[in-house]
C-alpha positions, 0 to 999 in steps of 0.5 A: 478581491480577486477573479472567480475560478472554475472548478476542476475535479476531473482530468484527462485520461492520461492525468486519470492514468498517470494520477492511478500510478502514483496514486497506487505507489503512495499506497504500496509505499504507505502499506508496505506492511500490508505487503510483508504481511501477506507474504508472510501470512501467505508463507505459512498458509502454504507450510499449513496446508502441506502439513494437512496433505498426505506424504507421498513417496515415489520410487524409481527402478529403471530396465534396458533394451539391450543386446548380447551381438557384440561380433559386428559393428554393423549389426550393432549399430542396427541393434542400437537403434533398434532398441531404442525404438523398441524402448518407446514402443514398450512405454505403452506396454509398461502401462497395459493392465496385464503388467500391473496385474502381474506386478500386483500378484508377484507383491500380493498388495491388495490393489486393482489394476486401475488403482496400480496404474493410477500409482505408476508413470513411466518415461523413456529418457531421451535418445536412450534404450532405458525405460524409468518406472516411477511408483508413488505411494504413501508408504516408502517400502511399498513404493520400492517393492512396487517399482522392481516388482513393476520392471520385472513384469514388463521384462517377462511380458515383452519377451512373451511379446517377442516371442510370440507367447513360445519362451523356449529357444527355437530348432534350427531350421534344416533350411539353411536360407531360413537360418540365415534369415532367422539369425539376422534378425535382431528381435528374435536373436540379439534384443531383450529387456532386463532390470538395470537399476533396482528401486531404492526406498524413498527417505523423503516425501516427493508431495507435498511439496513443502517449500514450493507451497510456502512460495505458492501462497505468498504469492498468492497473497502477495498478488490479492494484498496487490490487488486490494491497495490497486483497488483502494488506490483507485477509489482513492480520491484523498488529496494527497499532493500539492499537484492534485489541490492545485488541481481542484483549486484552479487558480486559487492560491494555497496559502499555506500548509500547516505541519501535522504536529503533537503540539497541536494535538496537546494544546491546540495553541501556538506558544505564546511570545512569551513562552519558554524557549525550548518550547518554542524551539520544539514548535519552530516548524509550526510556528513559522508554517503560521507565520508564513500563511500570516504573510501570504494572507497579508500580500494576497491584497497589499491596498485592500488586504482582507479584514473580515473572512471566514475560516472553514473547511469541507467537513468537521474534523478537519481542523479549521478551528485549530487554524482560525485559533493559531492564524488569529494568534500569528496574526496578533503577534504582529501588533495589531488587534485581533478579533476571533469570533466563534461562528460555528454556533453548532460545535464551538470550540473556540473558547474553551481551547483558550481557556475563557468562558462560554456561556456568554458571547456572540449570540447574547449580542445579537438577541441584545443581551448584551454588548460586544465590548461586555463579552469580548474576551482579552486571550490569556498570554496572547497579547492584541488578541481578543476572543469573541465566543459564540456564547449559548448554542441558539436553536436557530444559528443559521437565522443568527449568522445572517442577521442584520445585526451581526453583520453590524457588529462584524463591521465595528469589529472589523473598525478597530482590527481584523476579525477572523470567523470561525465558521462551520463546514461548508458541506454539512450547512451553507452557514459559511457559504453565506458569511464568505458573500457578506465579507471579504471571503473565505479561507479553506482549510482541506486536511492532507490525505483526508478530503477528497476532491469530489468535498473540496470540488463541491465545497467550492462549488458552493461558494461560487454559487452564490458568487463568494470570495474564495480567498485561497486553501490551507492545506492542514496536517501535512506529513513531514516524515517518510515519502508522504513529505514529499509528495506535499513538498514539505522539507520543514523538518530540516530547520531547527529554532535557536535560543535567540529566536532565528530560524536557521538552518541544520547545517549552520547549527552543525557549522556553527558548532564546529567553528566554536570547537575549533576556536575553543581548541585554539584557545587552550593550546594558546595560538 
């Protein structure tokens, strides 16, 4: 039925590489809730924790190093410069311990001179003679009272500086050399140091600082939720492309893909032929997606098209038994007998989702109960289609399923249609693995964004090694909505179904209807 093919699960480092981006954008791009939440989330940790931290207060007074020797221009330059050079050298002075104590004594607050400093930064703006104090405190009246108390302290302690401790103007030298040189010196006659900018009293808080916070912490969080999807994108081995199965499968062909689709989740069966239109208009994707695993399952082999194959999957859950139901279903439509034959003697499901008995089938055939034609069943609605159920569930299914006689009554089955097994899952138990080598193979079914490449790569490997047919995969419960569509390449969703049962597409409806409008227009004006 066609050549075995190898088995790839892993790839090279740049397809790892590339396979990890897209892997991560289809998860940022399917949690993108996650995202606004922890920006959100994020936002009001930060507006929480501001709220729990003390307000601080800062205050800001300002002195200058200045001069009153406005007679040369010469002499004023020198001064210029000379203040401000003496205005960095007095920053180490605003911060010494006798500042504070004197500015702590003139407030009387109950500080010492390390908790005072520990309250005070000062700065020398560039290319300037200012000196900027800058008070931070809990209290905003504090925090003024501080910061002019502060400049006045430096004031008097630079003069005690210049002065050499002697505040008072000193005589006039008889020397009239040393009263030159006396007066041309611009540290003891032309500079000083006085309050320019009185502090005001703080009506904000400076910290916490409220909307910096906020952003803080959603980023913060928007960096973990980040780091959480990179993290669940990199242990992420869902199949979640057409290009990744094809990866896995090697040369073996996807026959089809089913539409995830409430109609399923409602009956589990296709309508029938005979089911009401509007129904089958609601169904017209999920139809056809059958129809067109029907054909491709029919022309993998024109000569010898596969007449007796198992449906299974990796693992329970992931619909095999809803695609072996609606593929036997397609496959009656088209005329010929069908014969569904409930394998999986574990979990059968196959009769009660079409609504015949249970208690009787296959394994009463092969214990010689009774015969196939007295337990066979004729599906309700369903015309050509005939239901095989696995009857009582045998303490012993794997021995039933590679009996002798089951394999007889498969080939008289198989003489008179095509019998279709629903077989268990090719992890849990070989039971399948052994039924694909016996007949014409076996018909995967891999569930979108759900079985992995490491289920699907051994799944296939067992079959290979016990030299099964692999028939091809169905990839089920495929996304037809948002960016999820896309990535399986599943455009279904533009296609309606019309009142006379062909499908056509959207825009010939929306034609279709515009073209009768205008005629119906033209008919009542009388052209």
């Amino acid at each position: 039925m066609g050549e075995k093919n190898p088995v790839l699960i892993d790839g090279t480092t740049s397809e790892k590489s590339s396979g990890l981006v897209e892997a991560f954008v289809r998860t940022v791009r399917r949690r993108w809730y996650l995202l606004v939440a922890g920006i959100v989330v994020g936002a009001l940790v930060g507006v929480g924790v501001s709220a729990l931290q003390p307000r601080v207060y800062a205050a800001d007074a300002t002195g200058i190093v200045t001069t009153d020797n406005n007679n040369s221009i010469g002499l004023a330059s020198t001064t210029d410069t000379l203040a401000k050079s003496k205005a960095t050298q007095y920053k180490s002075l605003a911060i010494s311990r006798g500042v504070a104590e004197d500015a702590i004594k003139a407030t009387g607050y109950d500080l010492s001179p390390q908790q005072a400093l520990g309250m005070v930064s000062v700065a020398v703006p560039l290319d300037t003679a200012q000196i900027q104090v800058t008070i931070r405190s809990h209290d905003p009246d504090s925090a003024r009272e501080l910061a002019d108390a502060w400049i006045k302290a430096l004031a008097a302690n630079v003069e005690r500086v210049e002065t050499g401790g002697n505040t008072a103007a000193p005589e006039k030298s008889q020397d009239s050399e040393d009263s030159e040189e006396a007066q041309a010196d611009p540290a003891n006659s032309v500079l000083k140091f006085i309050e320019y900018v009185q502090a005001e009293t703080p009506t904000s808080p400076v910290s916490p600082n409220v909307k910096l916070n906020a952003a803080l912490g959603a980023l913060a969080l928007l960096v973990v939720v980040l780091l959480v999807l990179l993290l669940q994108a990199f242990r992420d081995r869902s199949i979640r492309s057409v290009e990744i199965l094809r990866e896995v499968m090697g040369n073996s062909p996807l026959l089809g893909t089913i539409p995830l689709s409430d109609a399923l989740r409602e009956s589990r069966l296709l309508p029938s032929d005979s089911g009401d239109a509007t129904s089958r208009r609601r169904d017209f994707t999920l139809i056809e997606s059958f129809k067109e695993l029907r054909t491709n399952l029919q022309f993998m082999n024109p000569d010898r098209p596969p007449r007796r194959f198992v449906v299974t999957s990796c693992l329970p859950a992931d619909g095999k038994s809803t695609v072996a139901d609606n593929l036997a279903i397609a496959l009656a439509q088209g005329g010929e007998p069908i014969y569904l034959v409930d394998a999986d003697l574990r979990r059968p499901t196959v009769a009660k989702s079409f609504g015949l008995i249970e208690d009787v089938g296959l394994t009463d055939v092969i214990i010689g109960r009774a015969e196939e034609d007295d337990v066979i069943q004729q599906a309700h609605a369903y015309p050509n289609l005939f239901v095989l159920a696995a009857g009582h569930i045998p303490p012993n299914p794997s021995e039933i399923l590679a009996s002798e006689r089951f394999s007889a009554m498969i080939d008289r089955l198989a003489e008179k249609g095509t019998v279709i097994m629903d077989a268990p899952p090719l992890l849990p138990v070989s039971d399948s693995a052994i039924l694909a080598t016996r007949f014409d193979g076996a018909l995967v079914v891999v569930e979108a964004g759900n079985t992995t490449r490491d289920q699907l790569g051994k799944a296939l490997q067992n079959l290979d090694q016990v030299n099964a047919q692999l028939l091809g995969a169905v990839l089920n419960k495929v996304p037809t909505k948002g960016s999820e569509a896309g990535y399986y390449r599943y455009y279904g969703e533009n296609y309606y179904y019309d009142e006379s049962g062909d499908g056509s597409s959207g825009r010939t409806k929306r034609s279709r209807t515009k073209r009768s409008k205008r005629e119906s227009r033209k008919a009542a004006s009388g052209v």
